[in-house]
FILUM-14029 format. One record per residue: x, y, z of N, C-alpha, C in turn; residue number from 1; chain; residue in three letters. Coordinates in steps of 0.02 Angstrom, whole numbers, plus 50000, padded with zeros to 5 digits. Atoms other than C-alpha are relative to their C-alpha. Layout:
<rs>
((X Y Z) (X Y Z) (X Y Z) NUM 'A' 'ala')
...
</rs>
This chain:
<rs>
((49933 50027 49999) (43087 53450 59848) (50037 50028 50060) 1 'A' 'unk')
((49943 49993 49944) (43218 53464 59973) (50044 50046 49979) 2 'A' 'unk')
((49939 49929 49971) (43324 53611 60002) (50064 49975 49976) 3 'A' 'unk')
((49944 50032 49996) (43466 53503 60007) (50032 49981 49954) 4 'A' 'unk')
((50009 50027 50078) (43422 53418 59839) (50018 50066 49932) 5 'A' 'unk')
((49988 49961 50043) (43418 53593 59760) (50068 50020 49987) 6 'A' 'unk')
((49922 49938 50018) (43562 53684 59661) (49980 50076 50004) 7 'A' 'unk')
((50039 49927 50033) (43530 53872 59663) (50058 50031 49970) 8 'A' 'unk')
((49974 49975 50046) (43583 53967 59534) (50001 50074 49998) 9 'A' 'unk')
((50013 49926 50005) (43610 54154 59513) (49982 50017 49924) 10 'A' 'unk')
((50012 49969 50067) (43526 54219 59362) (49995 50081 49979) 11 'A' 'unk')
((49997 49896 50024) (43544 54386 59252) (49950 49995 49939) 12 'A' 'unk')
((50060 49953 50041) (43416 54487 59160) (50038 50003 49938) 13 'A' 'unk')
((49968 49953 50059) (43456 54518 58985) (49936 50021 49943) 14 'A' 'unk')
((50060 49961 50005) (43336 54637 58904) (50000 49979 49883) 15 'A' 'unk')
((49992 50004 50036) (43300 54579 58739) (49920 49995 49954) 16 'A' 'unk')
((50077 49983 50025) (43126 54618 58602) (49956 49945 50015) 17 'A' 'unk')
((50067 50049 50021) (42960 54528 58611) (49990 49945 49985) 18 'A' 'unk')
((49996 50066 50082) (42966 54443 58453) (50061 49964 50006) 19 'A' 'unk')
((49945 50041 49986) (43133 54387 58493) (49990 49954 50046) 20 'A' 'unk')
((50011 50039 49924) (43094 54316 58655) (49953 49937 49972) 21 'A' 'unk')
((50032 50058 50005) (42966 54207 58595) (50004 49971 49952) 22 'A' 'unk')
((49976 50047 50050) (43050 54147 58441) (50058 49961 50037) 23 'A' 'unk')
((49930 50035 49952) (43203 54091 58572) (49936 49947 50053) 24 'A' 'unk')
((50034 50039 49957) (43073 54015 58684) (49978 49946 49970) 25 'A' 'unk')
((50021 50057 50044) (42998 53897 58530) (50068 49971 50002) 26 'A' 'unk')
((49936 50008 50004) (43186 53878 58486) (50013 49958 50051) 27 'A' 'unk')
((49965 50020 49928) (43233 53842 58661) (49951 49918 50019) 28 'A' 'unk')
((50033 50052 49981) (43085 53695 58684) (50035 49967 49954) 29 'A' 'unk')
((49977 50071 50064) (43163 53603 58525) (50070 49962 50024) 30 'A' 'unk')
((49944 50000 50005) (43340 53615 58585) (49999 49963 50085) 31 'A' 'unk')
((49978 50042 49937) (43349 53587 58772) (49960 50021 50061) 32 'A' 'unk')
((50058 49998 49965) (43238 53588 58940) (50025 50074 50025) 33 'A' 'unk')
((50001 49926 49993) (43314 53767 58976) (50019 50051 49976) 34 'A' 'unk')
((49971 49950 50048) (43355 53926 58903) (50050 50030 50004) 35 'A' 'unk')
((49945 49976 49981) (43497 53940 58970) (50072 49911 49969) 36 'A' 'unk')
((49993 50056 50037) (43557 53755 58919) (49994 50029 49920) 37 'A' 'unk')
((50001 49978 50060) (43504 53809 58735) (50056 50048 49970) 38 'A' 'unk')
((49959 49973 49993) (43592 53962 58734) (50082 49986 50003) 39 'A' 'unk')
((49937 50037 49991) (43750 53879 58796) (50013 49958 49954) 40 'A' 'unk')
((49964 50057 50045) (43744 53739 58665) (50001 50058 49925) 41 'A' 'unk')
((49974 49955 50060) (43727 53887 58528) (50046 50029 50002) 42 'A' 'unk')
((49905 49964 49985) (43881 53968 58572) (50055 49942 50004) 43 'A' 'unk')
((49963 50031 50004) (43970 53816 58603) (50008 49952 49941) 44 'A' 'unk')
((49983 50031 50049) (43934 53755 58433) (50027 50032 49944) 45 'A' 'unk')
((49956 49926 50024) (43998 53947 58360) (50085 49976 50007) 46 'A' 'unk')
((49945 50000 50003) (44161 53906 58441) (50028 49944 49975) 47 'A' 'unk')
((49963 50050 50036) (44196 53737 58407) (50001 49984 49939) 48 'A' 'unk')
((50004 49986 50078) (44144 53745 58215) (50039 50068 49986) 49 'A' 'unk')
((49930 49931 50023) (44259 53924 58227) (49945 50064 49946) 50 'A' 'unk')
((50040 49952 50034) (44103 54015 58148) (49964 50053 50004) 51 'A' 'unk')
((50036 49932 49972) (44026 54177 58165) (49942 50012 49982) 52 'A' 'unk')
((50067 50009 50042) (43844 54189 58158) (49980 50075 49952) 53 'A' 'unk')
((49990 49935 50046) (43889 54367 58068) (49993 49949 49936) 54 'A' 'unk')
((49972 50007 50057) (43934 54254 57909) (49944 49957 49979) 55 'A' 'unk')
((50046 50066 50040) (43841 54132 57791) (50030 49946 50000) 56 'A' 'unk')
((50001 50072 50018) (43847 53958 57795) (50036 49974 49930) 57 'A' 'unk')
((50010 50019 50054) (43833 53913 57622) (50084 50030 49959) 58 'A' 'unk')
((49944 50019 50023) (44018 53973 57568) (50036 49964 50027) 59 'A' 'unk')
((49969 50047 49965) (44091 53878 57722) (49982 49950 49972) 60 'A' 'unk')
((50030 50070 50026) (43974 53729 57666) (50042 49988 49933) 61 'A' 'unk')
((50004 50011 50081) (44020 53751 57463) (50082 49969 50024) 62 'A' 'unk')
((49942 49998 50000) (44205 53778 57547) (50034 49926 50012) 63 'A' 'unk')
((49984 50066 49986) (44197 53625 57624) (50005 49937 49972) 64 'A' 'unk')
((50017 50088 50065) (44134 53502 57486) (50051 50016 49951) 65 'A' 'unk')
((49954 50006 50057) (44262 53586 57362) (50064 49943 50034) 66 'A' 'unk')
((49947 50008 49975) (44402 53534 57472) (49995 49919 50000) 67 'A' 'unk')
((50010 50086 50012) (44323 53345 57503) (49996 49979 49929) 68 'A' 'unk')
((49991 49999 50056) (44297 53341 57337) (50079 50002 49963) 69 'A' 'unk')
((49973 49990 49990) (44453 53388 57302) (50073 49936 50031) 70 'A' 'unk')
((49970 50063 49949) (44531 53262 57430) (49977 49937 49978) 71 'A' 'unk')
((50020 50067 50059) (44451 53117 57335) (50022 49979 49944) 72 'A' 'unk')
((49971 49994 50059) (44491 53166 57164) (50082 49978 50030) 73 'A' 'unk')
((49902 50020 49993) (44678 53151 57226) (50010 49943 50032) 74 'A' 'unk')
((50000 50082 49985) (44640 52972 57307) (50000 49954 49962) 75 'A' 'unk')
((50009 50023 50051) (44574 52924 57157) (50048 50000 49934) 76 'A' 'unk')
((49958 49978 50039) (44709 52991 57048) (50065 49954 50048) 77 'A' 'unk')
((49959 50048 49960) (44842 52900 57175) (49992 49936 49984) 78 'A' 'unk')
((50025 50058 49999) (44754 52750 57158) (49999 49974 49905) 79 'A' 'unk')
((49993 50014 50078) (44754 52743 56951) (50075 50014 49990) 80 'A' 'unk')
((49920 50008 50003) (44940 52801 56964) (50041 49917 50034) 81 'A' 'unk')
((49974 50048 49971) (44978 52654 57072) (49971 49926 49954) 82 'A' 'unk')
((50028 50036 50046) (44873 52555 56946) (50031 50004 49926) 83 'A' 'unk')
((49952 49984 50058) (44970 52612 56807) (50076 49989 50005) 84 'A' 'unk')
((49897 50015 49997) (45168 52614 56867) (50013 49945 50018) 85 'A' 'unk')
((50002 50071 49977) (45127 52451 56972) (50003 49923 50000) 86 'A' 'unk')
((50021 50082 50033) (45019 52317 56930) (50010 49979 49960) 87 'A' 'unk')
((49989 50005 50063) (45009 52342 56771) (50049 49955 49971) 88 'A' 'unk')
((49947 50041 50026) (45179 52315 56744) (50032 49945 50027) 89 'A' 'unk')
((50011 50054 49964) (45197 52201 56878) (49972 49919 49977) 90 'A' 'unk')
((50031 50047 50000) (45077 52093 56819) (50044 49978 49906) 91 'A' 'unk')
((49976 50015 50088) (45131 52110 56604) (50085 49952 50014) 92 'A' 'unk')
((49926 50036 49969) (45325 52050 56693) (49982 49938 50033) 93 'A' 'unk')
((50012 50055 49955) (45249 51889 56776) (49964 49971 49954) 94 'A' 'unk')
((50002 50039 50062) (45156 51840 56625) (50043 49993 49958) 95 'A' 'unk')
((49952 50055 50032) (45292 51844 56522) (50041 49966 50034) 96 'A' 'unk')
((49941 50055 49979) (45415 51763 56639) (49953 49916 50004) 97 'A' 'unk')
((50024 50064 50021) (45282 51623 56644) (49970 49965 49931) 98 'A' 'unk')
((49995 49995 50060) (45257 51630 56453) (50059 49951 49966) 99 'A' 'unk')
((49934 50010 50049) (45363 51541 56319) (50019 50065 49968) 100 'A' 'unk')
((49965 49940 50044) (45455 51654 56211) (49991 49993 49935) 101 'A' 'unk')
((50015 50035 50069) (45376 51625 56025) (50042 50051 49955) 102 'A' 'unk')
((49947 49991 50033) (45526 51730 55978) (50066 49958 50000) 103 'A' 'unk')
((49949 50021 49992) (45645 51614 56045) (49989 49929 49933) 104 'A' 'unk')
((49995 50048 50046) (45702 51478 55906) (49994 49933 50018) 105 'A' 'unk')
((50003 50072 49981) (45663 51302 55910) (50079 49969 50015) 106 'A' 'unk')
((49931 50030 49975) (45849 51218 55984) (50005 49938 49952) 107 'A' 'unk')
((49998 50028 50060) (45921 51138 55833) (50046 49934 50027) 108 'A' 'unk')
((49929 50070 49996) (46022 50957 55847) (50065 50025 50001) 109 'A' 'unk')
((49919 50013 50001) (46187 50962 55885) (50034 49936 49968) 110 'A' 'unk')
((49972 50043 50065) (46276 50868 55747) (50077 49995 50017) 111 'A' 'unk')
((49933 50019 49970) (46433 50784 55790) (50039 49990 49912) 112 'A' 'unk')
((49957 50020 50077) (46561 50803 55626) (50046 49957 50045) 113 'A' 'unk')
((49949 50030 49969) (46681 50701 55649) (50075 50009 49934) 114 'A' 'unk')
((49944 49971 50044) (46849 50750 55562) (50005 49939 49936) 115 'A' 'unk')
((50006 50069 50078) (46880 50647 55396) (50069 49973 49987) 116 'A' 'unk')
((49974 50052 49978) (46940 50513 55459) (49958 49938 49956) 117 'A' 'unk')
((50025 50054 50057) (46899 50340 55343) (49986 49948 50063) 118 'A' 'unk')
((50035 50056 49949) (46889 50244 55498) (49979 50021 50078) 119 'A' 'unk')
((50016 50012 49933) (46812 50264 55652) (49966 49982 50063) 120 'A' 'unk')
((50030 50037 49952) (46795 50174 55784) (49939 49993 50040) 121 'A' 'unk')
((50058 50006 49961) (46631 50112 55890) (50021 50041 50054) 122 'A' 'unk')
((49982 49984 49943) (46748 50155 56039) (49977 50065 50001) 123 'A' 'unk')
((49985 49907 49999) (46789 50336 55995) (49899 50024 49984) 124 'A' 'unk')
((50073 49988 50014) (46593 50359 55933) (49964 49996 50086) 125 'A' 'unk')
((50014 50027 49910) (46535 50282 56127) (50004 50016 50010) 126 'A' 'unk')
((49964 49963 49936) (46659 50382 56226) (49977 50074 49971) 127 'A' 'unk')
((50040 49964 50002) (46588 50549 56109) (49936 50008 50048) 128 'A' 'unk')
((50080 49989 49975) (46397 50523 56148) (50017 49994 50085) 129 'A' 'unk')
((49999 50004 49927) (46440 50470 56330) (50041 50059 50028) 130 'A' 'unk')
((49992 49937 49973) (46539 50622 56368) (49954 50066 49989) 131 'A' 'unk')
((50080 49941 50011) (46387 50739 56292) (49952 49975 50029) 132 'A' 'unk')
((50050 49999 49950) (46266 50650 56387) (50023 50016 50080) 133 'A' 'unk')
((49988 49976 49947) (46368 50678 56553) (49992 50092 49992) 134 'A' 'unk')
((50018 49938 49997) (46377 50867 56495) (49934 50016 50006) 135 'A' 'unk')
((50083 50007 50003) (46180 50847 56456) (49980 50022 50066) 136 'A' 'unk')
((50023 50026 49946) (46165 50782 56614) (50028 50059 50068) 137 'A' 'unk')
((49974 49935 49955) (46266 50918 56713) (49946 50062 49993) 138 'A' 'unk')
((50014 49947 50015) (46179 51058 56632) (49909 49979 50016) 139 'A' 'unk')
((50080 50023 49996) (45993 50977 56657) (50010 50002 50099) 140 'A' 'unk')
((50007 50008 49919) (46060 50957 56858) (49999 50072 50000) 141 'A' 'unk')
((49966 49945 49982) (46141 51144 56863) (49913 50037 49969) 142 'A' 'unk')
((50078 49976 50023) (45936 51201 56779) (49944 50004 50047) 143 'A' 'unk')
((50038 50038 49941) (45873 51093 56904) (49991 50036 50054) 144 'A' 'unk')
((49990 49981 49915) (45937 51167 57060) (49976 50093 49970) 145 'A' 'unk')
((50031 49920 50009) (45903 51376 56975) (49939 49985 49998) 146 'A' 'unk')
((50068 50010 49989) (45728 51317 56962) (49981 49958 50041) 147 'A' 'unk')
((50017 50018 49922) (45715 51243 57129) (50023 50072 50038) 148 'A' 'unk')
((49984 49924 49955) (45801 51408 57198) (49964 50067 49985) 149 'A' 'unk')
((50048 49955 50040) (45682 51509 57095) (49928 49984 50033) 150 'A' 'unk')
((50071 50014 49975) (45521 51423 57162) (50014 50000 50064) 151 'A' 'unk')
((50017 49997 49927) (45571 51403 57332) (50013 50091 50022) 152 'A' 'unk')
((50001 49945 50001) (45601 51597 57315) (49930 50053 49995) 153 'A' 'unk')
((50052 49961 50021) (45432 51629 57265) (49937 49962 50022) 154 'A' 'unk')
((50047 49990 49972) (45286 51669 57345) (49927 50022 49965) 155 'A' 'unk')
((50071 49982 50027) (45090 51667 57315) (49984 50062 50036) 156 'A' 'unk')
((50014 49958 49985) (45018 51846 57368) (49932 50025 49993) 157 'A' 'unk')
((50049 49978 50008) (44845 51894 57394) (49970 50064 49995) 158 'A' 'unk')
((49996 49919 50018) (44788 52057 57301) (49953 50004 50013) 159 'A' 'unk')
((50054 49969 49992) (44661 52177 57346) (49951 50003 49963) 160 'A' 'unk')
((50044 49982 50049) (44613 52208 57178) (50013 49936 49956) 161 'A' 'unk')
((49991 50066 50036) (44586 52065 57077) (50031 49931 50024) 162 'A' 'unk')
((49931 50053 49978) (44697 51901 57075) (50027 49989 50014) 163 'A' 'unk')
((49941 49993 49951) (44813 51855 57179) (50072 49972 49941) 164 'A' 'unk')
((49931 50031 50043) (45008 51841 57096) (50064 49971 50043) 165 'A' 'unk')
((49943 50028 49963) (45161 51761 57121) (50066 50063 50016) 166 'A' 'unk')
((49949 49949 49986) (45302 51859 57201) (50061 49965 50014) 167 'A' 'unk')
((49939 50054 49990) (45477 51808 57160) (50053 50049 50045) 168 'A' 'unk')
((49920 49958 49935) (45630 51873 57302) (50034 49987 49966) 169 'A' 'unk')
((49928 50015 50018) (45773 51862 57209) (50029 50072 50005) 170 'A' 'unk')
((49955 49945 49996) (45915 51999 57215) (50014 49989 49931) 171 'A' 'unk')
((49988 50019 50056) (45967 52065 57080) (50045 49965 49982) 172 'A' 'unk')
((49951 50026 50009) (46127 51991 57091) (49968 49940 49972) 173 'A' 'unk')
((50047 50065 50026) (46037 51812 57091) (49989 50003 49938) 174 'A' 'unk')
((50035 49983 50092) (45924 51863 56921) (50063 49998 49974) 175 'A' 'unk')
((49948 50000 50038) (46094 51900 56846) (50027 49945 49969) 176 'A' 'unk')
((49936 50077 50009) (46196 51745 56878) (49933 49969 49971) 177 'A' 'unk')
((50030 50056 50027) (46038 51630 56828) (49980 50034 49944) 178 'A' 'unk')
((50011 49993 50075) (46002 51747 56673) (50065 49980 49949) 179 'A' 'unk')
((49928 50007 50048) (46196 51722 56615) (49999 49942 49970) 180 'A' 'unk')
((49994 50093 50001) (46151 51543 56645) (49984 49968 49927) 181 'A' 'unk')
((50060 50040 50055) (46025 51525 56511) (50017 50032 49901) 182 'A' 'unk')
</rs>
């Protein structure tokens, strides 16, 4: 090779047993093409792991899996809390709002007395029913439009875990006035 091509290097002696030497030299073929390369990557894997080859392994190691361990368990525990305060109830509040209510009572006739009176008229009877069907008719529009402002409020949402649900925006203010409604 060329002169030119070479690097030269200054090297130092370090006086070390026999048996050592040629357990570093097996060592040293596995690891890297010199023994000085080798060397260097064992020390530089001392400092950046922060370990001293004074110590054992095996409590760092144990130390290490408690802690991942450890760090899981509390992912997992996050993750069943958020499954519990959440969905859960999340989801039990969205079935019943889309639920009937088999406590609520069947809506009984409205029965028109009419005071006792011996005669009365077709007229007055007519102009009754036709002013309760305009009320009818108000209160079936004023239903109308909270459940148009209720659906266009609410959104399909695709969940991670399971089924996807509906998600309604309303303030609470909103909820209020259309629960007073009903």
């Amino acid at each position: 090779m060329n002169s030119n091509h070479q690097k030269k290097y200054s090297f130092s002696a370090i006086s070390i047993k026999p048996n050592v030497a040629t357990r570093f030299r097996k060592f040293s073929k596995k690891i890297s093409r010199s023994h000085t390369d080798t060397l260097e990557t064992m020390m530089n894997f001392f400092d950046l792991n922060e370990l001293s080859p004074n110590e054992s392994l095996g409590a760092n190691m144990q130390t290490l899996e408690n802690s991942l361990k450890k760090r899981i368990n509390a992912l997992v525990a996050i993750i069943r809390d958020i499954e519990k305060n959440q969905t859960k109830p999340t989801n039990a509040m969205l079935e019943l709002l889309f639920q009937e209510n088999p406590n609520e009572k069947e809506p009984q006739e409205e029965l028109f007395e009419f005071e006792q009176q011996e005669l009365i008229t077709e007229n007055e009877e007519l102009n009754h029913y036709r002013n309760r069907y305009e009320e009818v008719q108000q209160q079936f529009h004023s239903v109308k439009y909270d459940l148009e402002k209720i659906i266009s409020k609410t959104t399909y949402v695709k969940s991670s875990f399971g089924g996807g649900y509906l998600k309604l925006d309303l303030s609470k203010d909103e909820f209020e006035n259309i629960k007073q409604k009903t």
